[in-house]
N, C-alpha and C positions, 0 to 999 in steps of 0.2 A: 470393383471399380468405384472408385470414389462418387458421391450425388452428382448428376451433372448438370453443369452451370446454364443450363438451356430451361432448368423448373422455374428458375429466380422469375419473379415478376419485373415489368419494367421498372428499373428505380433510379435512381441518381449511384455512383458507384460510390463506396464507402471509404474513409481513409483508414488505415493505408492504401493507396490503390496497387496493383500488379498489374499492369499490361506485357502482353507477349506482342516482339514486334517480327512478324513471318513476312515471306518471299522469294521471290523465282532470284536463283544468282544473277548478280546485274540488274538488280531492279532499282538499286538506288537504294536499298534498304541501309547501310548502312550509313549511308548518307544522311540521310533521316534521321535515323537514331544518333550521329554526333551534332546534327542540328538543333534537333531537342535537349538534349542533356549538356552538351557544352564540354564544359571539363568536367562535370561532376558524374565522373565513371569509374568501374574501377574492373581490371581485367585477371581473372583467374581462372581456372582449371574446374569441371566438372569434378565432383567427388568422385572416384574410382576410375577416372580416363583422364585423358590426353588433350583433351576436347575444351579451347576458349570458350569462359563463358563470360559475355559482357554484361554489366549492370549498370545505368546510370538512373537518374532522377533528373526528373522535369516539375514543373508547378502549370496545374491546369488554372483557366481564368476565375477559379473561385479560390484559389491559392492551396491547393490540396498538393501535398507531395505525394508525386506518382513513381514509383517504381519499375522503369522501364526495361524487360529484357529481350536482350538480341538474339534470335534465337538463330544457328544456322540454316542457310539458304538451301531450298530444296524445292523441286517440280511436282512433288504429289507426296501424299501422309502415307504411302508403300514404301518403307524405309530402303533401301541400296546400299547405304554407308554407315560406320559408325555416328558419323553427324547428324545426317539427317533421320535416325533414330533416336536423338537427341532432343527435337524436334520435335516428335510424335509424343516423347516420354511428359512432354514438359506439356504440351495441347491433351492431351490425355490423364493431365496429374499424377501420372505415375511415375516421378521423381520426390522423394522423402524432403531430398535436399532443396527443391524449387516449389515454393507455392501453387497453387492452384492459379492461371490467368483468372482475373475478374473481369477483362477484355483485352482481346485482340486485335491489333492493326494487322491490314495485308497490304503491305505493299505490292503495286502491280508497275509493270511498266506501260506507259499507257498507247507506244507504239507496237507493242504487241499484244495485244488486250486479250485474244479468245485465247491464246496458248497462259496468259496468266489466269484467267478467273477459275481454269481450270483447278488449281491449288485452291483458289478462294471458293467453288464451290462446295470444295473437302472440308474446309476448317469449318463454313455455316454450317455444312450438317451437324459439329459437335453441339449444335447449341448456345456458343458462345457468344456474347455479345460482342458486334464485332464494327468495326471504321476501316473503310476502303480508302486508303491512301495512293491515289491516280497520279503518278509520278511521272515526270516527262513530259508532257503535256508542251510544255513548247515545244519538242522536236516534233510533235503527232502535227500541232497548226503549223509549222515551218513547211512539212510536206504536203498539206494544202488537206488535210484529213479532218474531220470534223466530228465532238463527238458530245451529245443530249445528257451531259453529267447526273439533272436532275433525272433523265428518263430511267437511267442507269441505276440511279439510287433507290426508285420508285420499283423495278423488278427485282434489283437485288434485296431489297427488304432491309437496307440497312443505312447509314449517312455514305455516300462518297464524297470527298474529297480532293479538289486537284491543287496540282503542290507541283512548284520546280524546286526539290529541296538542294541544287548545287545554288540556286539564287536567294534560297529559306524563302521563297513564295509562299505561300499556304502552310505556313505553320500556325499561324495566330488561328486558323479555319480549324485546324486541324487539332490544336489544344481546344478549341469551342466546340466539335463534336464530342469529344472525350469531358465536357465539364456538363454537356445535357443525361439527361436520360437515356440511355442503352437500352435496346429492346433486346430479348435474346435472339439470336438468329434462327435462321429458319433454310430447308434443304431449299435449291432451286432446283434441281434434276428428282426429278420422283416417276421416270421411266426405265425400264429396266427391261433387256429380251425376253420372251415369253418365261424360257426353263427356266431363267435365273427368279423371276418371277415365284416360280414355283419352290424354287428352293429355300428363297427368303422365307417364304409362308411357313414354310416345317420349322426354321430356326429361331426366326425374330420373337417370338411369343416367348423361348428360354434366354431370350438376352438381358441381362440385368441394366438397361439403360431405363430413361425415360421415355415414353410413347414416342414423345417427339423429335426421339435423336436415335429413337432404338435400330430402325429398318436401314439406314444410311448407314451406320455404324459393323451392323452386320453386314452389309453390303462388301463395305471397307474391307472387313477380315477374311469374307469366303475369295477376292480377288484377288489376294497377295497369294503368290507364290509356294508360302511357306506360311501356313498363317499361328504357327508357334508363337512366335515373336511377339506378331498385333495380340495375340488372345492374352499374353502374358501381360502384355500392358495394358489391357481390356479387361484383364482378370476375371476373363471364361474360357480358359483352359479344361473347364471340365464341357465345355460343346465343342472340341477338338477332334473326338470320333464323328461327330455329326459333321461337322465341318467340311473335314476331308470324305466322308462318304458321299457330301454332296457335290464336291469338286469330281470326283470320281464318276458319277453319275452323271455332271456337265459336261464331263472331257467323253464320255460314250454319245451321249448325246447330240451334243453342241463343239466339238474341239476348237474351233475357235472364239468359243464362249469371251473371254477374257478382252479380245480385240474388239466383239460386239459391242459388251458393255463401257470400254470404254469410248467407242464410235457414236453410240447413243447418248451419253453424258457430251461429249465434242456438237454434236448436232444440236441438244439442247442448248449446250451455250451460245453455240453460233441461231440460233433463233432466239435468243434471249437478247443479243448484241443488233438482231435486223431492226432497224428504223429507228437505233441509237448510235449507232457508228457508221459514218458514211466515209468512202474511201475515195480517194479525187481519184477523178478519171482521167488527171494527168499524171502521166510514169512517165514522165521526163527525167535523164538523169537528176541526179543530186551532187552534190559537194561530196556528199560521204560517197557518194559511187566510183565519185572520180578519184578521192585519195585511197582508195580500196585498190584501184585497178595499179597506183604505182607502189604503195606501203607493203600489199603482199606481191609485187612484182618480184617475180626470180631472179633479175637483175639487180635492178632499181630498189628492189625492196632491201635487197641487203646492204646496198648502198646508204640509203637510209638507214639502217640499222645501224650500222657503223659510224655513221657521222653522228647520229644521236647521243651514242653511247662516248666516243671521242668529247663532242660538247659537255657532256653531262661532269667528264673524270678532268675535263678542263677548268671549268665551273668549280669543282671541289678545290682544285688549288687555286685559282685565281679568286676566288670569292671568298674561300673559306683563309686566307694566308693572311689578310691586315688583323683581323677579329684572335687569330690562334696566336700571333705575338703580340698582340694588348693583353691577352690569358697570361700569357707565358711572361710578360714583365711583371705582370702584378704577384703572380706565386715568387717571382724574383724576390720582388722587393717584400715582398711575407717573410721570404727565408731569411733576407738580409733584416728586416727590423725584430726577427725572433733571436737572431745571434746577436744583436746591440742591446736585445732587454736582458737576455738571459745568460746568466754566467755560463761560462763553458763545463761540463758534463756532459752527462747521457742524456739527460732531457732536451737541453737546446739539443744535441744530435738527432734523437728520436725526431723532436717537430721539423727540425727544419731539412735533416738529409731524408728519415725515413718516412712521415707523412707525406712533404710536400715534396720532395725530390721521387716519390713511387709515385703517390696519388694525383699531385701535380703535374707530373709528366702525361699523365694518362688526359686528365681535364682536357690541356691544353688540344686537344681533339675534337673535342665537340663542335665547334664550328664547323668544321669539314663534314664532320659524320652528316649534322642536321641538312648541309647543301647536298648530300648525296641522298639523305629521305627527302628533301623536296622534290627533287625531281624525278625518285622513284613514285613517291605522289603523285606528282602531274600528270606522269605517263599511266598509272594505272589508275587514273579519275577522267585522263582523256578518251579512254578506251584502247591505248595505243598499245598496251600489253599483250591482250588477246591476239593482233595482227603477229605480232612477236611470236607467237607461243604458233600460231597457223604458219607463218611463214620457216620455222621450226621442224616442222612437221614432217617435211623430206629427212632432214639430218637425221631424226630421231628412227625413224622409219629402216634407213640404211643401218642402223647399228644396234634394228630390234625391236623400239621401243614404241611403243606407238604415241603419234605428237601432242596427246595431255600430259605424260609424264615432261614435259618441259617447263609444266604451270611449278608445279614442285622445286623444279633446279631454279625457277625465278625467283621464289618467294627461298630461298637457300642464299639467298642476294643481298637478304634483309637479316637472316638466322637461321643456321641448317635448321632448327627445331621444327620452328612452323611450317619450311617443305617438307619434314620428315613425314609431318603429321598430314599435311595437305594430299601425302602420296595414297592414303586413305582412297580418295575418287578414282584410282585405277580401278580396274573392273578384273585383271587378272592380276591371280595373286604373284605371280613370277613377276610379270612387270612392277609390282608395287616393291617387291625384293629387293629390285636390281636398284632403281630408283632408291633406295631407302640407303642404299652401300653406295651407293657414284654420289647421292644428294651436297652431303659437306665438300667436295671437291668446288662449288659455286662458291666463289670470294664473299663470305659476312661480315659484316660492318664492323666485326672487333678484329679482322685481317687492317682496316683499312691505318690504324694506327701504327702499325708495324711497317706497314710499306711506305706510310710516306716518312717516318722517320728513317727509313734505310735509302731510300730515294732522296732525303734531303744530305745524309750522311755520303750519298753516292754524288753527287755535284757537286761536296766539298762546303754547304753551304750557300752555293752561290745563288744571287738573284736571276730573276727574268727566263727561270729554265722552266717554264710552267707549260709551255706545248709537251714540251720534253718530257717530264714528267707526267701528265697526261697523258702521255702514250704508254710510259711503261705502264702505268697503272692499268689503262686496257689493254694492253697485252698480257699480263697478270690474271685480268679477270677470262681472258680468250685462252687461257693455258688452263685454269679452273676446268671452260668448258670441255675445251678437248680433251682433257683426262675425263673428265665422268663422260664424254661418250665413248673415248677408249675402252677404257671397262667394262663400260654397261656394255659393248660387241663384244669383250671375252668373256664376260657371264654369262651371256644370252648364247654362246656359242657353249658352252662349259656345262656353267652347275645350273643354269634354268632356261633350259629350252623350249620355247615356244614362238609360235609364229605371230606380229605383230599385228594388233588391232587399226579398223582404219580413225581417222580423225574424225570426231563428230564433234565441235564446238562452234557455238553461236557467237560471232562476233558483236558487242555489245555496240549502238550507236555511238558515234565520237557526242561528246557531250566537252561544254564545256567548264575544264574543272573549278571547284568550289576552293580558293584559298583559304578560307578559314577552314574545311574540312583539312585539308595540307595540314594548315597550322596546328589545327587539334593533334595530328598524328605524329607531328615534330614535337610539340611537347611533350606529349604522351613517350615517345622514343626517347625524350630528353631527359624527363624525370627517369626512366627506368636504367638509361647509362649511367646518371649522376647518382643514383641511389646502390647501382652496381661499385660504381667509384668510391662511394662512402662507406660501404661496408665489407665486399668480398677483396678490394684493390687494397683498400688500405688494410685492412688485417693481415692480407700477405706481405706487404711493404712493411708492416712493425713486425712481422717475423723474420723476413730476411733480413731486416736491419737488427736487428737482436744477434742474428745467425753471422753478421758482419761485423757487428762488436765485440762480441765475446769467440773465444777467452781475449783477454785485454793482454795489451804490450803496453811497458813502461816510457818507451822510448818515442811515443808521438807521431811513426812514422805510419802513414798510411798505407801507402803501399804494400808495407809489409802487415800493418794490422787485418788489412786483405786478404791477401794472402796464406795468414798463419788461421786467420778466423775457421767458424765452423763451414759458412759456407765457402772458405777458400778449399776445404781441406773436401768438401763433398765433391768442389769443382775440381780439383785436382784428379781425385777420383775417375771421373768420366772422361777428362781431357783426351785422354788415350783414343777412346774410342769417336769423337767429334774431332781431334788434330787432323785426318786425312780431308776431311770437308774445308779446313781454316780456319777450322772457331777454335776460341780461347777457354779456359773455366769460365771464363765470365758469360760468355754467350752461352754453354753449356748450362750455369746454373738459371738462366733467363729462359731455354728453350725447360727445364722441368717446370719453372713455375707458371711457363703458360700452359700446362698442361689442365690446368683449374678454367682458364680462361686466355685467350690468345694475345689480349692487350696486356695480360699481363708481364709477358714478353719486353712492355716500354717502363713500365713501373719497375721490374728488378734494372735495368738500366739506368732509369733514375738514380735508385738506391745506392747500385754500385758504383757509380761516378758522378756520385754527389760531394762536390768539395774539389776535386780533381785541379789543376792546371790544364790549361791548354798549350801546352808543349812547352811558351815559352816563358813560362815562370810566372804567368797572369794568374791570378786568383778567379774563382769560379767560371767558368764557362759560361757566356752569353746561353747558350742555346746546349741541349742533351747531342746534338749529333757535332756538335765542335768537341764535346766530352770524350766521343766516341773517338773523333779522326786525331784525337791526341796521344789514345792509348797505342803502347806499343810492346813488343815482343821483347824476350833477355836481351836480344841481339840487334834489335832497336830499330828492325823491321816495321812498318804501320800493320798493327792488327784488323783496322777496318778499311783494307783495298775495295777498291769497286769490283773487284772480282766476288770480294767476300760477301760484299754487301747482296751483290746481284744472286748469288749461293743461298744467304741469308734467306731473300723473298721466294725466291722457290724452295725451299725448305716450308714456307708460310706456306705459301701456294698449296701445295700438295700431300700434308703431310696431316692427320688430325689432333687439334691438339685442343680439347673440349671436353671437360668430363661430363656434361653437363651433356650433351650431343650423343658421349655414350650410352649415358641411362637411358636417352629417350628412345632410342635402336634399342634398346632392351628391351620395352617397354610395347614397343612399337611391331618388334619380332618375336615377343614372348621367351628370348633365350640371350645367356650371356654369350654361347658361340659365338653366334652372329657380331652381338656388336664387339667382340675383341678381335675375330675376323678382321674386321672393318677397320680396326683400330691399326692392329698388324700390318696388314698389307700396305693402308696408306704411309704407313710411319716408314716402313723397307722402301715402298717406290722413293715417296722423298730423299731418303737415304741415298739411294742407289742414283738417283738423276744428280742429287748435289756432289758425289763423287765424281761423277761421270763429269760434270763441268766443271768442279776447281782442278781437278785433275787435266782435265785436258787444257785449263785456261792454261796452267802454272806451265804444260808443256810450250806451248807455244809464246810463251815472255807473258802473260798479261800481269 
């Protein structure tokens, strides 16, 4: 074990600084952390896992750059999950890859105080220097509760702090504890049942800690479980026989040993908190009581659910519609003043059909996508997610699953990735399986480019059909869900049978949400789709358009340089087997290149009917979906019917088309099986349902 930071004398902390920022889920923690650091963050992967790790930079009041990391949320240092092993590694310095913290913030929530200090009694014992960051704090005086900050600070031995950080209340406090002197911390629990007592005594003299963090520390290890793991990050794997002989010894002994100790650590805090926290002696309803009783109503609740999610998909075209054709004029007029400077060849072609006729098609989205993270924001900064995920809880339950696996299929909303990875907090490994193969069936934000350009394609272009639209789009996203609970009941009936766990989740206080926290997360979303667009869209847009040019015809004719090109001839290729659905080569070679990424899908469409006629001898098409309802068959049929189109979306819908989504199911289930499984069966249903409906449409005239 690395020296621990509990020897340091008090001092002023040194630059560089490192702070670790810890917390109970829902504590506002991350709140915090985009309060502090702003935009200057930057979001990557653990070395060797799957695991977000966030870093930003703050400047404390003496102008010191602080190095701030987020570390994931977690209820006690006895790890449960890959994340919150994460957690321990980095509080522990037993990460090569992450510094040593030189201090710690704990975020607590301050309406549930003894259930958080409990975590913050953990982290003092390491020794750390450490700032209690008392978050919420208006909702605790709203409920008429009362609480002696300074008395608080005085037993816990270290600065608290109270912060509304959705309002950045107490940050300026809270950068001025972090720019004084840090003392190291110090345990506040030093009772322990008798035997445990006794056990310490035979261990803690071989523990390589310091005095003052040694007996807390061993404490730590002999209660876990399995204490492999802690020893290994503790590096006293060699008191592992001792360890377990004394667990052995407590469970002859004491069998409930474990619940003791931590009932005794619970009582201490709760006499730590007596004559600092006062509770009103009115329990009169609340606001939050009363929207609890209709938001998770069995009724009403779903009611609400639906009109929610209707406004939300309403909002994306009504809002998002002025802003994506002022996008979509200006790449116009880009293409048009590149063809007036640049002589006719392959360059003007390359800029103006294959960068911005791919890459530009794709832009033209952003406005929408950003209106559909605001208000994914809103709703999971108001607290109104969780009620979602509880009121869930029935469905999930009928077809298996028990209702946290729904946290996963929401955050699958935003990018299967981060549900894949979120599925991590199941507690059985079947349920996290099943969840990990049904997860990409939940519509991701790079579906939502494909749909509305099929949906604009499917109206013909017309205006003022924006309810209308709005609905398909949720009913899209309600076909997502019912297929992954489809499946996940013939999995759970199949290949991983077990009986469903019940719901245990806290619903977090409705709070009311932080816009610039929003904001941060829409840009943060924005720069990573435009930097997607800049580099993985456009190098497939200059391939396929290379793959559209060559080999070259003498004769100028488009159509047929189309057609004879490489990717006509690849498209030709597969026509056979996509004719029965209604798709052309062209959608054919649009359904392989989204296979990279799903918007890619509108960029080969760009590419392909860039330059095009709109039927009637008009040069360029206003818009990609008048490109589209221009194209037609030898026989001079319209290739994009609203049959085809509505084919098209459920093809999206159901179907996975992400290589990016496969690795992480590789990754995620340690075997390529699994994720070509995954891949397979989604690609046959899609398959199999888009037969089943052009088929049947074609039968009956549509």
């Amino acid at each position: 074990m690395k020296p621990a930071p509990g020897a340091r004398e008090p001092a002023r902390l040194a630059e560089p600084t490192n702070i670790a920022l810890v917390g109970n889920p829902n504590s506002g923690k991350s709140t915090i952390f985009n309060a502090l650091t702003g935009l200057r963050q930057k979001v990557a992967n653990y070395p060797g896992v799957t695991i977000e790790k966030k870093i930003g930079f703050f400047f404390d009041l003496h102008g010191r750059k602080c190095q701030l990391i987020d570390l994931p949320g977690t209820y006690s240092l006895l790890p449960s999950a890959p994340d919150e092993e994460i957690t321990c590694e980095v509080l522990f310095g037993a990460r090569p890859d992450t510094p040593v913290p030189d201090a710690v913030i704990c975020v607590i929530d301050a309406t549930h105080l003894e259930r958080s200090l409990y975590l913050v009694a953990q982290v003092l014992d390491l020794g750390l220097p450490a700032v209690v960051a008392l978050n919420m704090m208006d909702l605790l005086e709203e409920g008429g509760d009362r609480l002696d900050v300074a008395a608080l600070s005085a037993r816990l031995g270290c600065p608290v702090v109270p912060c509304q950080a959705s309002r950045r209340r107490g940050l300026i406090e809270l950068r001025a504890a972090l720019s004084r002197q840090i003392a190291p911390s110090r345990s506040i629990c030093r009772r322990f049942p008798e035997a445990v007592e006794e056990s310490l005594s035979r261990i803690t003299l071989d523990f390589p800690a310091e005095k003052a963090e040694r007996r807390a520390l061993c404490a730590l290890v002999l209660g876990a479980p399995d204490p492999q793991r802690l020893a290994e990050l503790l590096a006293v794997t060699h008191l592992l026989p001792s360890l377990r002989e004394e667990q052995q010894r407590l469970e002859r002994q004491l069998p409930d040993w474990r619940q003791q100790t931590i009932a005794t650590r619970q009582r201490e805090i709760r006499a730590l908190t007596a004559g600092v926290f006062q509770k009103s002696p009115v329990m009169a309803k609340s606001v939050a009581d009363w929207l609890d009783r209709w938001v998770t109503h069995p009724f009403w609740g779903w009611l609400i659910f639906l009109g929610i999610m209707a406004t939300m998909f309403l909002a994306v075209f009504q809002m998002g519609a002025g802003p994506k054709d002022a996008i979509n004029s200006l790449f116009l007029a880009l293409a048009a003043k590149i063809e007036k400077l640049l002589p006719a060849g392959d360059l003007r072609d390359l800029l103006a059909n294959g960068v911005i006729g791919g890459a530009g098609n794709v832009i033209v989205f952003l406005p929408q996508i950003l209106v559909l993270f605001f208000f994914l924001g809103l709703l999971e900064e108001s607290g109104y997610m969780a009620r979602a995920a509880f009121l869930m809880d029935k469905v999930m339950s009928r077809v298996g699953l028990q209702g946290r696996a729904f946290i996963p299929l929401l955050a699958s909303h935003a990018c299967a990735i981060p549900g894949i990875l979120s599925a991590r907090t199941l507690s059985d490994p079947r349920d996290r399986m099943v969840t990990i193969l049904v997860a990409p069936f939940a519509s991701c934000s790079a579906r939502l480019p494909v749909y509305v350009l099929m949906i604009a394609a499917f109206f013909g272009g017309r205006r003022g059909a924006g309810v209308a639209e709005a609905g398909i789009v949720m009913v899209l996203y309600l076909l997502g869900l019912a297929a992954a609970f489809g499946f996940a009941w013939l999995f759970k009936k199949s290949l991983f049978r077990s009986r469903p766990t019940p719901l245990v989740l806290e619903l977090p206080p409705y709070r009311r949400p932080s816009l610039r926290t929003i904001a941060a997360q829409m840009l943060s979303r924005a720069g990573a789709f435009l930097r997607r667009a800049g580099t993985t869209i456009v190098a497939i847009s200059v391939i396929l358009w290379w793959l559209t040019a060559y080999p070259k015809r003498s004769d100028g004719d488009r159509s047929a340089q189309l057609a004879g090109s490489f990717a006509g001839q690849i498209g030709h290729c597969i026509e056979p087997a996509i004719r029965p659905l209604g798709f052309n080569w062209k959608i054919g070679i649009g359904l392989i290149s989204a296979q990279a990424a799903r918007e890619n899908f509108v960029s080969t469409m760009g590419v392909l009917y860039a330059g095009q006629s709109d039927g009637e001898g008009k040069a360029r098409p206003v818009t990609l979906s008048q490109a589209l309802l221009a194209d037609r068959w030898p026989d001079g049929r319209p290739v994009f019917t609203q049959l085809v189109c509505v084919t098209i979306l459920l093809f999206f819908v159901f179907s996975l088309q992400c290589l990016s989504t496969v690795v992480a199911v590789r990754r995620e289930t340690g075997s390529w099986r699994w994720a070509f499984f995954q891949f397979g069966y989604m690609t046959l249903f899609a398959y199999v349902v888009c037969l089943a409906v052009y088929q049947a449409g074609r039968a009956i005239g549509l």
